[in-house]
Backbone bond lengths (Angstrom), bond angles and torsions (degrees), N, CA, C in turn:
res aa  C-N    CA-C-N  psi(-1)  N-CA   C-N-CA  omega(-1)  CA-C   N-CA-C  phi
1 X - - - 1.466 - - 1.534 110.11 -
2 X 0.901 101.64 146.93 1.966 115.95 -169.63 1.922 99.89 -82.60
3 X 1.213 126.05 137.63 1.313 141.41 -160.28 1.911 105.57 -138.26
4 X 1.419 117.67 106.30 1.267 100.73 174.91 1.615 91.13 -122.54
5 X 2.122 86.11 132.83 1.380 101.83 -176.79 1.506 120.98 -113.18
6 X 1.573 98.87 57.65 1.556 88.53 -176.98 2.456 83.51 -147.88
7 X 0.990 99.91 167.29 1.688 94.75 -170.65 1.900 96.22 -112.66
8 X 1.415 95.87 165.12 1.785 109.74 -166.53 1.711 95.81 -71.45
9 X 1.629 107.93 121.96 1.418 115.39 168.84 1.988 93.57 98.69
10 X 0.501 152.64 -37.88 1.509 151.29 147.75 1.720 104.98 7.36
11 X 1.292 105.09 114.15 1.315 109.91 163.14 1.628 127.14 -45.52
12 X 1.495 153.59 157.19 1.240 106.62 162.30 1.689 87.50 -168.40
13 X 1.320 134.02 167.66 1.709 133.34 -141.65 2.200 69.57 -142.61
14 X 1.884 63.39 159.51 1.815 89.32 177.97 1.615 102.93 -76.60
15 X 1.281 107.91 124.51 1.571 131.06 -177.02 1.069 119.23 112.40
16 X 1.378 136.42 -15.84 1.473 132.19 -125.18 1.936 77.19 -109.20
17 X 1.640 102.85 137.73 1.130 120.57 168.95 1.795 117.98 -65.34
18 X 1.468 95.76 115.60 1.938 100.36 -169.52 1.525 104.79 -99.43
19 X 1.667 114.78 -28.24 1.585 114.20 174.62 1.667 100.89 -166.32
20 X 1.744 101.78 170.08 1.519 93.41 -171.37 2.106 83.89 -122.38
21 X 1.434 108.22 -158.81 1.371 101.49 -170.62 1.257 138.60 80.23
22 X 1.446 126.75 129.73 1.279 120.89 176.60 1.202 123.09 -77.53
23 X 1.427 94.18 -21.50 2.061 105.61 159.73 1.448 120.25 -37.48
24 X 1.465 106.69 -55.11 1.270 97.44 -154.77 1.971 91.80 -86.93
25 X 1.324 96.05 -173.09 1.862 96.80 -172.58 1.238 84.82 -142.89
26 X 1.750 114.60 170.75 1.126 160.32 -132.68 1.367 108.40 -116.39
27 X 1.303 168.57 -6.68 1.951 135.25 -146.47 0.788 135.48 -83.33
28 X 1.141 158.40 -78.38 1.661 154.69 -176.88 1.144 123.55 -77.71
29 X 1.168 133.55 116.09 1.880 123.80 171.57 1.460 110.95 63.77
30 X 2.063 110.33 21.50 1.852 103.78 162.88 1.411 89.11 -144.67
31 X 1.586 100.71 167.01 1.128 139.38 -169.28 1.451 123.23 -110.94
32 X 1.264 154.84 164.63 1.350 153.15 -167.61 1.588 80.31 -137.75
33 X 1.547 126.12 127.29 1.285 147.70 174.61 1.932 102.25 -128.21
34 X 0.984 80.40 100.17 2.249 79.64 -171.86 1.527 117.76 54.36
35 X 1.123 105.94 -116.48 1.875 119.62 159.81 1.697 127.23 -74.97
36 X 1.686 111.96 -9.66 0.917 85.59 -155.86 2.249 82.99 -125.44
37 X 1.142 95.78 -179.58 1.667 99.62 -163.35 2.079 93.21 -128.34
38 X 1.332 99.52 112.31 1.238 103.53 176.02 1.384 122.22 -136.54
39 X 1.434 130.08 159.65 1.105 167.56 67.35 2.134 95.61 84.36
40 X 1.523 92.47 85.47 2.049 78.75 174.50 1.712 88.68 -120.21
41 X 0.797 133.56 -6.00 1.750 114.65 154.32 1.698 123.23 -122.94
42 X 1.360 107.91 170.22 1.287 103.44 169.63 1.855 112.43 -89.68
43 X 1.346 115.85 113.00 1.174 125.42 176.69 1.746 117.57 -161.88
44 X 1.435 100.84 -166.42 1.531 104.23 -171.46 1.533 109.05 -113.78
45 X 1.645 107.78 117.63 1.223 122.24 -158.28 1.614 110.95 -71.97
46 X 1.252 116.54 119.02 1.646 139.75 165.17 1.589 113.85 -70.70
47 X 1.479 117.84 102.32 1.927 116.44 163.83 1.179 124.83 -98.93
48 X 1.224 139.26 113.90 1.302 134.24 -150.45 2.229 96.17 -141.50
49 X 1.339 81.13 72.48 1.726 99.55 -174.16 1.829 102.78 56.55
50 X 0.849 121.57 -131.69 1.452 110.57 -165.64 1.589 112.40 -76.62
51 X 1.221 130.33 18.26 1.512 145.89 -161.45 1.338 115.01 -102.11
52 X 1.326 148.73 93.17 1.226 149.34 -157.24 1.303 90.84 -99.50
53 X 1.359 132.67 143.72 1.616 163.57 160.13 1.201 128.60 -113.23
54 X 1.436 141.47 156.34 1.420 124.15 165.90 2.295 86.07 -143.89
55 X 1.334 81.16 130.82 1.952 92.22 157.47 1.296 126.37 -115.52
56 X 1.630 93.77 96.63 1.761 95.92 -177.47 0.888 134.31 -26.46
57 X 1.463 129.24 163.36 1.825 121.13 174.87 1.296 86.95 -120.71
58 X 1.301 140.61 -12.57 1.463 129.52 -175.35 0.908 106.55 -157.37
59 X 1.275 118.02 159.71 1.738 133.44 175.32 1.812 96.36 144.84
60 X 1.539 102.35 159.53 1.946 117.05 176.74 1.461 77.85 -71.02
61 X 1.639 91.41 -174.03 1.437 124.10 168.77 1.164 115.52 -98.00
62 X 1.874 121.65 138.81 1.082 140.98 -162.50 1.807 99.59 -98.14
63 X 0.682 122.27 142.59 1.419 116.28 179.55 1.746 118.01 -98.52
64 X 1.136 101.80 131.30 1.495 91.75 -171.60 1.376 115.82 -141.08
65 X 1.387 115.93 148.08 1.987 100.71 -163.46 1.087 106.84 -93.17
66 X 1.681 111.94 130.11 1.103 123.19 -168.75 1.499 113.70 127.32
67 X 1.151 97.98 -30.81 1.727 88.81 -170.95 1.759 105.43 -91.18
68 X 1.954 94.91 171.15 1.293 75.34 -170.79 1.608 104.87 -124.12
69 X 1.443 117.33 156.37 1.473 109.71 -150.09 1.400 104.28 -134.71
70 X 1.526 131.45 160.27 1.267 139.69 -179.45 1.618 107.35 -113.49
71 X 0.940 101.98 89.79 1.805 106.43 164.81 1.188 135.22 -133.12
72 X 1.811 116.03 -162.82 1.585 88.83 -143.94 1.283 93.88 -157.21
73 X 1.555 115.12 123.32 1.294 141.60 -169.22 1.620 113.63 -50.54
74 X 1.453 126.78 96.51 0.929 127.38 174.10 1.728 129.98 -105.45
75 X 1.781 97.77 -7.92 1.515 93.51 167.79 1.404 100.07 -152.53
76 X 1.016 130.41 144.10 1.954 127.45 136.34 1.260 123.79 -110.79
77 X 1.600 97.57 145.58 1.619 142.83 176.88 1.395 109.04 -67.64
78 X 1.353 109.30 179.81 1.586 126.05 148.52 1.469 92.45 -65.88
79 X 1.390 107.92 -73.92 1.558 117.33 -170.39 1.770 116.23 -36.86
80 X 1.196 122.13 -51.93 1.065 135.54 -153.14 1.195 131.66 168.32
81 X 1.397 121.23 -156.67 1.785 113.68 175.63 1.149 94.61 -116.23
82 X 1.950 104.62 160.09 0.961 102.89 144.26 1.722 118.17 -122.43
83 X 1.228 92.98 167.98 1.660 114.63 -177.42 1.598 143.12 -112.44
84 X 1.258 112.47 124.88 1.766 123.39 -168.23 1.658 96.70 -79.99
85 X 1.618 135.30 140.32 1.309 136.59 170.58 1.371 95.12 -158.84
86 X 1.477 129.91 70.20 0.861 149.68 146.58 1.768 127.28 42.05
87 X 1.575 81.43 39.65 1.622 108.46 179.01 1.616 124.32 -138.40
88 X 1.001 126.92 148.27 1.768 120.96 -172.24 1.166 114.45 -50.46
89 X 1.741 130.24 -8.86 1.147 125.83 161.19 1.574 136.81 -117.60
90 X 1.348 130.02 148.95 1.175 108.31 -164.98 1.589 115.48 -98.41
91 X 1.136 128.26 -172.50 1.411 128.85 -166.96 1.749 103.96 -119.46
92 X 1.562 104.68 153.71 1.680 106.29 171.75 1.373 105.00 -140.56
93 X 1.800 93.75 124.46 1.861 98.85 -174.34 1.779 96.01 -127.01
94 X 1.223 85.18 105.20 1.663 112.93 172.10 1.310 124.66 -43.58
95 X 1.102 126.15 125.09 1.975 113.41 156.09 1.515 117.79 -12.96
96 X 1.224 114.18 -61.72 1.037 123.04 178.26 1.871 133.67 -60.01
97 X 1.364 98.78 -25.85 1.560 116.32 166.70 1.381 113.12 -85.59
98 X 1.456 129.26 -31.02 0.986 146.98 -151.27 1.742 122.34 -58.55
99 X 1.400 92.95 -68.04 1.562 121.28 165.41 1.495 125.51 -124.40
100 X 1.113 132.95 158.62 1.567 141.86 179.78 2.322 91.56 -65.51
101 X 1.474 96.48 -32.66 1.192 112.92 -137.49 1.893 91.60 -88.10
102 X 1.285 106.14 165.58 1.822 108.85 -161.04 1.639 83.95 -110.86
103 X 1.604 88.21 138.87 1.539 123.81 -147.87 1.862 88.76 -119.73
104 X 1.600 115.91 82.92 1.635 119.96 163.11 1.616 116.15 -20.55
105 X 0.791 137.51 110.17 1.742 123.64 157.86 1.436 105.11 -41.59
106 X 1.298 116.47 130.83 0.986 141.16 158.56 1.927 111.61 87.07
107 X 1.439 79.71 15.89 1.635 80.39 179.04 1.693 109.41 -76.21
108 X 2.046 107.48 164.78 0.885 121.52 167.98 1.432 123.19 -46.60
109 X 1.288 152.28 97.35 1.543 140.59 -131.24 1.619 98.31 -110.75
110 X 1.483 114.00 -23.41 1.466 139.44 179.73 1.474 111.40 -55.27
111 X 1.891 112.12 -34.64 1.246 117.49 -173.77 1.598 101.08 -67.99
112 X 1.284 136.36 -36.57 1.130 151.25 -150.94 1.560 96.66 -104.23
113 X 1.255 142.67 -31.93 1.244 125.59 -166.83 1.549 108.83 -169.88
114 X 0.999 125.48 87.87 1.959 122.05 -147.74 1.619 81.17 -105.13
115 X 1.583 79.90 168.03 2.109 91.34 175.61 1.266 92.92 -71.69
116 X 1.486 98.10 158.97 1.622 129.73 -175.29 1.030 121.98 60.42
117 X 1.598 122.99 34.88 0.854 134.43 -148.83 1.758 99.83 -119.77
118 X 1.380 124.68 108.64 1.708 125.26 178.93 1.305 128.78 -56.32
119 X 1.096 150.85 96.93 1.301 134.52 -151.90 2.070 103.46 -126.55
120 X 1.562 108.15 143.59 1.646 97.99 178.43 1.475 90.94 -99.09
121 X 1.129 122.33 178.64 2.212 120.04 -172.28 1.574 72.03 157.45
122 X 1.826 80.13 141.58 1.298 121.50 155.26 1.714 128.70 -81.99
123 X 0.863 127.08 121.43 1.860 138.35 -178.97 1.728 101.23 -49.19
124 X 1.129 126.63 74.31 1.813 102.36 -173.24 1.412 101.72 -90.48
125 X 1.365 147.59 5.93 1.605 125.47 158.18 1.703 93.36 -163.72
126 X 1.463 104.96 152.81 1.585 116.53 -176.99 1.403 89.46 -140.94
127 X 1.379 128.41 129.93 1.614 148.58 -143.15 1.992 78.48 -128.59
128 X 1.805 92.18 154.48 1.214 97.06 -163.34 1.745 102.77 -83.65
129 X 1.379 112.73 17.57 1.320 136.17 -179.87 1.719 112.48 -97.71
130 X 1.364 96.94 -13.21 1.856 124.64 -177.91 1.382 89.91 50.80
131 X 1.848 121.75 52.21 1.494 118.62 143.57 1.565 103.16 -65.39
132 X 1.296 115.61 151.82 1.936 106.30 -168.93 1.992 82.63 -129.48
133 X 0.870 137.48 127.23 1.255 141.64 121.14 1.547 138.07 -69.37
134 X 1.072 127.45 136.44 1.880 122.18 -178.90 1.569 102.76 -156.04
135 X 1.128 106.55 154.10 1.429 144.33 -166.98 1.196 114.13 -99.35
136 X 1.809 132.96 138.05 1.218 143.42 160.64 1.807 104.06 -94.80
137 X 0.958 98.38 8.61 2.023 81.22 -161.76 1.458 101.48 -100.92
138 X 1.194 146.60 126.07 1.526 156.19 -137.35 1.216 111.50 102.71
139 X 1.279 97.79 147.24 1.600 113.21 166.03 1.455 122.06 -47.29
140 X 1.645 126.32 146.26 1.371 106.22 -172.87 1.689 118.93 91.89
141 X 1.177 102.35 -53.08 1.514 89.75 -173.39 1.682 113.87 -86.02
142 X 0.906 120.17 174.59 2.045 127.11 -151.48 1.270 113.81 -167.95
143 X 1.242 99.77 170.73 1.550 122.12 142.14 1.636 122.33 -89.97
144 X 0.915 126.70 99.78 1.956 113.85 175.72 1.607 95.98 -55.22
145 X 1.647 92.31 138.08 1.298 91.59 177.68 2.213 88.77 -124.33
146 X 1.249 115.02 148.92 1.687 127.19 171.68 2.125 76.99 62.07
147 X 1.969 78.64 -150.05 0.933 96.56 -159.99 1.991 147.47 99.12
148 X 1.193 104.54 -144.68 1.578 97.87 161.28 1.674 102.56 173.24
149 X 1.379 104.16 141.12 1.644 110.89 179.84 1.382 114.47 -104.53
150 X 1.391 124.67 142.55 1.486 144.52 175.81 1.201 106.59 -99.55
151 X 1.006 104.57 175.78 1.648 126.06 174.74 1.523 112.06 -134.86
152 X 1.277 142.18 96.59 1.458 128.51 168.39 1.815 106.60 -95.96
153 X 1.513 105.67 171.61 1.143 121.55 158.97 1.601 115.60 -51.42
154 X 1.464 131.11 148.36 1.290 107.76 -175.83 1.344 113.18 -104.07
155 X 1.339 103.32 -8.70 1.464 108.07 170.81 1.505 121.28 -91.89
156 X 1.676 113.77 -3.43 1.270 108.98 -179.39 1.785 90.10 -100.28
157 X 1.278 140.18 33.66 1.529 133.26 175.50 1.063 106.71 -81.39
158 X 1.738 140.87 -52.08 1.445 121.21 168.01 0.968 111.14 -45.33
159 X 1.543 146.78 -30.58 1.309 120.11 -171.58 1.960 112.53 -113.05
160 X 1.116 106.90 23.49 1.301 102.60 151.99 1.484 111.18 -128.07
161 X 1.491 118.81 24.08 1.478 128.46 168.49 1.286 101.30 -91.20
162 X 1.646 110.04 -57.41 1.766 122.40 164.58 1.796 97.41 110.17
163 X 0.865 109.21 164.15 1.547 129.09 150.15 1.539 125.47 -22.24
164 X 2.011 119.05 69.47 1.404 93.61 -168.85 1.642 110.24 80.50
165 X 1.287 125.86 10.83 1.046 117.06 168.60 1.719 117.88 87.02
166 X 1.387 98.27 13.63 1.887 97.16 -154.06 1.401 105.48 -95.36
167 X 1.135 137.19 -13.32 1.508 139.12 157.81 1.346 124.09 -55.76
168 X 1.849 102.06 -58.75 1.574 104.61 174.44 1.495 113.14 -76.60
169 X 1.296 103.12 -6.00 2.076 90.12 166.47 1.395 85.99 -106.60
170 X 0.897 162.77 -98.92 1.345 147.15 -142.05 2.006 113.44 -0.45
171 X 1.842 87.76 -66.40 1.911 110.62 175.48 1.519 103.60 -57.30
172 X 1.369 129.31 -44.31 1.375 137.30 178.39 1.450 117.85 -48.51
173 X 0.967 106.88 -39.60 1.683 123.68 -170.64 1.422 109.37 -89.00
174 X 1.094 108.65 -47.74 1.681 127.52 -162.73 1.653 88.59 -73.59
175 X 1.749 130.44 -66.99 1.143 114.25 -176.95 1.431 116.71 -94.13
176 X 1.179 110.95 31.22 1.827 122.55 172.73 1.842 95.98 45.31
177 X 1.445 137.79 54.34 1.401 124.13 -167.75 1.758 81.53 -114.50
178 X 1.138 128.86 -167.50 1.192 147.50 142.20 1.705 112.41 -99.31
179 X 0.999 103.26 128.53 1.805 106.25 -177.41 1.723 86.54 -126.71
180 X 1.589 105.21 159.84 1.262 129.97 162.99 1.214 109.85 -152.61
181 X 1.486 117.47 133.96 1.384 114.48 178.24 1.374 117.27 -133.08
182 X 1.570 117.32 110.30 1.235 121.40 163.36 1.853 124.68 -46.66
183 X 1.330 86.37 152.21 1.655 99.60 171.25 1.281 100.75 -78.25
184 X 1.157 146.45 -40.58 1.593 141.15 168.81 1.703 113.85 -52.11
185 X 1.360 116.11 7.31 1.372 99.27 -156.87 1.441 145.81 88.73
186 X 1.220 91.67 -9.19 1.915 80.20 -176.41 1.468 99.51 -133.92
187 X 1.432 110.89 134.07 1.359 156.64 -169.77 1.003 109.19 -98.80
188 X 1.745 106.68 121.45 1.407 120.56 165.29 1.655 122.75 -114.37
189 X 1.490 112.93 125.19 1.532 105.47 -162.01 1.183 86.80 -127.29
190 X 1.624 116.66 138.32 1.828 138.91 177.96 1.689 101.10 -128.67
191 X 1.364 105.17 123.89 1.230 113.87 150.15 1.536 110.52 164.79
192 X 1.648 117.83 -154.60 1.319 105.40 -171.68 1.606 110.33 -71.30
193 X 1.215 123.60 160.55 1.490 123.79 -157.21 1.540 99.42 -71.43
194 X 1.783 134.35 -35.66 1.034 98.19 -176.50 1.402 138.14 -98.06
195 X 1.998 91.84 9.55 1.369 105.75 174.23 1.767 112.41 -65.62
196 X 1.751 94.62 -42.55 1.843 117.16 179.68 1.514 94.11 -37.42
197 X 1.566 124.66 -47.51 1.521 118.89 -157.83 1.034 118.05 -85.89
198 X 1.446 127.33 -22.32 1.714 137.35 157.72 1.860 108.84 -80.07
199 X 1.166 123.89 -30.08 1.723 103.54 167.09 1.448 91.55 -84.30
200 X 1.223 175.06 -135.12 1.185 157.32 167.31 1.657 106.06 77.47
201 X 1.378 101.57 -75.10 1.937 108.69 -175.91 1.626 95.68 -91.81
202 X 1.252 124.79 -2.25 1.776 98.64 175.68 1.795 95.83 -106.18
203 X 1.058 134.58 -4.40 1.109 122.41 153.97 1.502 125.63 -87.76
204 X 1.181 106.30 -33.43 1.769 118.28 152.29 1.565 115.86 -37.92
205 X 1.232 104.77 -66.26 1.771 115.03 173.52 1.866 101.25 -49.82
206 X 1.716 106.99 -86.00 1.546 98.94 179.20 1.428 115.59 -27.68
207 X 1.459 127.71 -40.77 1.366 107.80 -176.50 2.207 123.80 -63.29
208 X 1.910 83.35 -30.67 1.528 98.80 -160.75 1.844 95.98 -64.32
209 X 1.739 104.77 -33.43 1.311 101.58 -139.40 1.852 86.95 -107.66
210 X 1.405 120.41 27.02 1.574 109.97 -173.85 1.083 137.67 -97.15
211 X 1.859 101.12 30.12 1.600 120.92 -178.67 2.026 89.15 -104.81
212 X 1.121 94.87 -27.02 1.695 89.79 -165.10 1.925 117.11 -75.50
213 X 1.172 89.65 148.43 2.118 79.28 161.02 1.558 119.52 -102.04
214 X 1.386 92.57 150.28 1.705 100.27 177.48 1.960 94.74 116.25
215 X 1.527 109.79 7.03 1.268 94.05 179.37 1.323 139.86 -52.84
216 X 1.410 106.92 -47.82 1.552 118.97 162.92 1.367 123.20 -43.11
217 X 1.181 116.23 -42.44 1.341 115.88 -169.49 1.735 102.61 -89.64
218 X 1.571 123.03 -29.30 1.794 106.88 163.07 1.151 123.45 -78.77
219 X 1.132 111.31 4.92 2.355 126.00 -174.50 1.880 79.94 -87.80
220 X 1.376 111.26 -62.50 1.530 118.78 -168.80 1.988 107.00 -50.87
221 X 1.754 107.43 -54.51 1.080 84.11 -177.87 1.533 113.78 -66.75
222 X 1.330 130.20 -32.03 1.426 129.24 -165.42 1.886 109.38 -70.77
223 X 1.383 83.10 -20.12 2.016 71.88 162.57 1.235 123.22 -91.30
224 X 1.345 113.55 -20.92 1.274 128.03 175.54 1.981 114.09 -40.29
225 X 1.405 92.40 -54.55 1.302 127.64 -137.92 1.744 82.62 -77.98
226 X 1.534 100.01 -60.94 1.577 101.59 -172.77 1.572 121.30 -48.34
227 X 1.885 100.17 -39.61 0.902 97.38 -165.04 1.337 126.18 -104.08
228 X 1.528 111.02 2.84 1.350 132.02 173.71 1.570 111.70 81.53
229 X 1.149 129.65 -17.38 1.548 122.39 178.07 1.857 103.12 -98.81
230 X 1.049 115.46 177.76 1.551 148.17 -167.87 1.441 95.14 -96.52
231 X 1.702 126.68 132.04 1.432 142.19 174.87 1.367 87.29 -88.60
232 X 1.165 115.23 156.84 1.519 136.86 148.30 1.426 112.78 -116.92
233 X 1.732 116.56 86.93 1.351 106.97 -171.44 1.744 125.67 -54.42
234 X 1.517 114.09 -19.13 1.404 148.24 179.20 1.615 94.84 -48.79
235 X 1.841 112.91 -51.29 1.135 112.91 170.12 1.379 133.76 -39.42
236 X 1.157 105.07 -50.27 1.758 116.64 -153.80 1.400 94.28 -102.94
237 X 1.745 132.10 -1.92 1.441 105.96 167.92 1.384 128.71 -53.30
238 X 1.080 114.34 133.55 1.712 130.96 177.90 1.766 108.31 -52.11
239 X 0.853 104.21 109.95 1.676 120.35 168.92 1.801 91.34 -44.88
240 X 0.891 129.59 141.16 1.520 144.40 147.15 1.400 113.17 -97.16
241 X 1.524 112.20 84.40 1.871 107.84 157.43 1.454 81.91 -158.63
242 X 1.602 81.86 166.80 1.110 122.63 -175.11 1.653 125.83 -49.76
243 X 1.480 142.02 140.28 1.714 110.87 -178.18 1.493 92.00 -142.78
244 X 1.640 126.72 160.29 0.819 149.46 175.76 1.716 99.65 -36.81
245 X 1.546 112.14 -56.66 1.851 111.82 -144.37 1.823 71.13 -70.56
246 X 0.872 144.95 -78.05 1.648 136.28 -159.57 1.606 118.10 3.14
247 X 1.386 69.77 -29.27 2.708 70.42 -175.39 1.428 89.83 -124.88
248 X 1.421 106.50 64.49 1.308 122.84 170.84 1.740 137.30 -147.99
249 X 2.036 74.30 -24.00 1.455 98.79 174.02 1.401 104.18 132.05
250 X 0.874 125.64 -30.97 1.785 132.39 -158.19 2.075 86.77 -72.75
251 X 1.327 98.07 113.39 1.691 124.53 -178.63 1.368 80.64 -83.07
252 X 1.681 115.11 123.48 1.466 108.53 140.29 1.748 112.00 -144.84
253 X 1.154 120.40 179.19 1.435 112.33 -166.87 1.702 123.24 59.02
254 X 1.352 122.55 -123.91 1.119 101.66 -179.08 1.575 113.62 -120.93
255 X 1.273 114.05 46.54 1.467 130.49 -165.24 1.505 106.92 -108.37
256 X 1.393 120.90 -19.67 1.285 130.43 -137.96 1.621 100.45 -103.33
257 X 1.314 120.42 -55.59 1.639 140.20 -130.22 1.752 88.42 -120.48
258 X 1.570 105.68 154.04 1.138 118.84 174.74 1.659 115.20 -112.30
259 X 0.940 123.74 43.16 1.601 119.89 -167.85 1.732 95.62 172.12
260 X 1.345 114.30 163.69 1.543 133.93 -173.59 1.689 96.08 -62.91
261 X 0.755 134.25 -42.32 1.333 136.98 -156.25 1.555 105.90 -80.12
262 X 1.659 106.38 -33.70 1.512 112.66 -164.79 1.749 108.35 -101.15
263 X 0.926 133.76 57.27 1.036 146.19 -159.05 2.127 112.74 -94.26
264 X 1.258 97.05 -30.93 1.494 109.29 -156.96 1.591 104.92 -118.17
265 X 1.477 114.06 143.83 1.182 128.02 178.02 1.637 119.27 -143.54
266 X 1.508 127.24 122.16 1.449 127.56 -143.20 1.618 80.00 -133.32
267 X 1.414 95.77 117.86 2.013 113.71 156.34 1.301 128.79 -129.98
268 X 1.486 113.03 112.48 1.261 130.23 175.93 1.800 109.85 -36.96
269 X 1.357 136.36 3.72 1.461 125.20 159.92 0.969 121.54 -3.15
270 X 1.678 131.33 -62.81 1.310 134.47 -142.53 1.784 102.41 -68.60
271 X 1.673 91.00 -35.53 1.679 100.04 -169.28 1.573 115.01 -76.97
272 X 1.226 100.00 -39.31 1.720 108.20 178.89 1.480 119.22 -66.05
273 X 1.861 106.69 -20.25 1.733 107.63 159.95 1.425 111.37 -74.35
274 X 1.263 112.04 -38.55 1.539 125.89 178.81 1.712 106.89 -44.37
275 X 1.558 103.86 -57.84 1.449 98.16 166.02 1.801 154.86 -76.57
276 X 1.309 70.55 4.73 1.577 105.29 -172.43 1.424 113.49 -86.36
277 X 1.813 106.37 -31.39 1.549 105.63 177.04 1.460 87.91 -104.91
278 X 1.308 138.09 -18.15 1.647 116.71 170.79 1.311 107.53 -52.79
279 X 1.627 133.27 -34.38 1.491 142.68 -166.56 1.450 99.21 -75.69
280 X 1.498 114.78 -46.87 1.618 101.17 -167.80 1.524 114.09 -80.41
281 X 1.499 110.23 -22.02 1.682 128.71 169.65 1.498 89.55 -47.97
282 X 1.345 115.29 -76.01 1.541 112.06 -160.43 1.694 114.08 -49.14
């Protein structure tokens, strides 16, 4: 009979024996070593009846097609740019991915997308060479314009995305900012500067505190606290329907994530239509 000797959420180091048995099985971040099923990253161990898991606490970002990512223009081509997203490899977004809009030969390409420049894009193919290509054309995806960029863990992003998205709108609402959060990790927060600096430390915290339970409810008291009024979590539940960016790439629910933990995917849509008729108003 299969024996797993380690408990759900358990810290645990590369090697370390998590269960013995042919009963029990193997998935994410473990290994089958003879009889026994162990430990190939350092993370917090997932049991899902005889199913051993591990959720990293560290590692870059893996790139994967489909997801959708925030990065950041560090060179252009003839062809195009290329792009940094906070992984050992870089990204290439073509003329052709770029804009809906027709791209002159030999035009200035800088007017359209200059270095240092933030961009959201979808991953559309990763070559077994992890060449990564991604796309601007769908709803949702941009240029960030102001603002300010974060850095999270990339494995702690389901859980400062939340349930359905309900953490990062929870902070969204509470400090009225615009947030977007890549699957690569990096976070974009808009609004008045000292709201920016309190969603800032409650996504800071969700990141510090996203092995533990009871998160939602200390993100809730710690906004509370900053901000002196009462959450209505009732508020910030996530609408469930359907949205345009979905056949675009934008992973949300349980379409998105490869492991128990990664389940959820949160897109600022609502705001980027918002700005879309401020553009045609003007």
């Amino acid at each position: 009979m299969g024996e797993i000797k380690i408990k759900e959420k358990e810290v645990v180091v590369p090697g370390e024996v998590l269960a013995t048995g042919m009963d029990c099985l193997p998935s994410y971040g473990t290994y089958r070593m003879g009889d026994d099923i162990r430990a190939a990253k350092l993370g917090l161990v997932r049991i899902e009846g005889k199913v051993v898991k591990i959720t990293p606490l560290s590692g870059r970002y893996l790139p994967k097609r489909g997801d959708t990512i925030i990065a950041n223009v560090y060179d252009i081509i003839m062809s195009g740019w290329l792009l940094k997203f906070n992984s050992a490899y870089h990204a290439m977004l073509s003329m052709k991915e770029a804009t809906s809009r027709f791209i002159q030969k030999g035009a200035d390409l800088t007017r359209i997308y200059a270095l240092g420049d933030y961009v959201v894009c979808s991953i559309t193919n990763v070559t077994s060479q992890k060449l990564v290509d991604v796309t601007m054309r769908g709803p949702g995806f941009r240029k960030l314009e102001g603002g300010r960029i974060i850095e999270v863990n990339t494995n702690k992003v389901p859980r400062v995305i939340g349930k359905e998205g309900s953490m990062v709108g929870m902070i969204k609402n509470a400090t009225n900012c615009r947030i977007t959060v890549g699957q690569n990790g990096i976070v974009w927060i808009q609004g008045e500067p000292e709201m920016e600096n309190i969603a800032i430390d409650a996504i800071k915290k969700a990141e510090a505190e996203a092995h533990t339970d009871g998160l939602t409810d200390r993100i809730k008291e710690f906004l509370e606290k900053k901000l002196g009024k009462k959450i209505d979590l009732r508020e910030h539940a996530p609408e469930r329907r359907e949205s345009p960016s979905q056949e675009h790439g934008f992973r949300n629910e349980d379409q998105g994530f490869r492991n128990q933990d990664n389940q959820d995917q949160y897109n600022d849509q609502d705001d980027d239509q918002q700005d879309d008729q401020n553009q045609q108003s003007d």
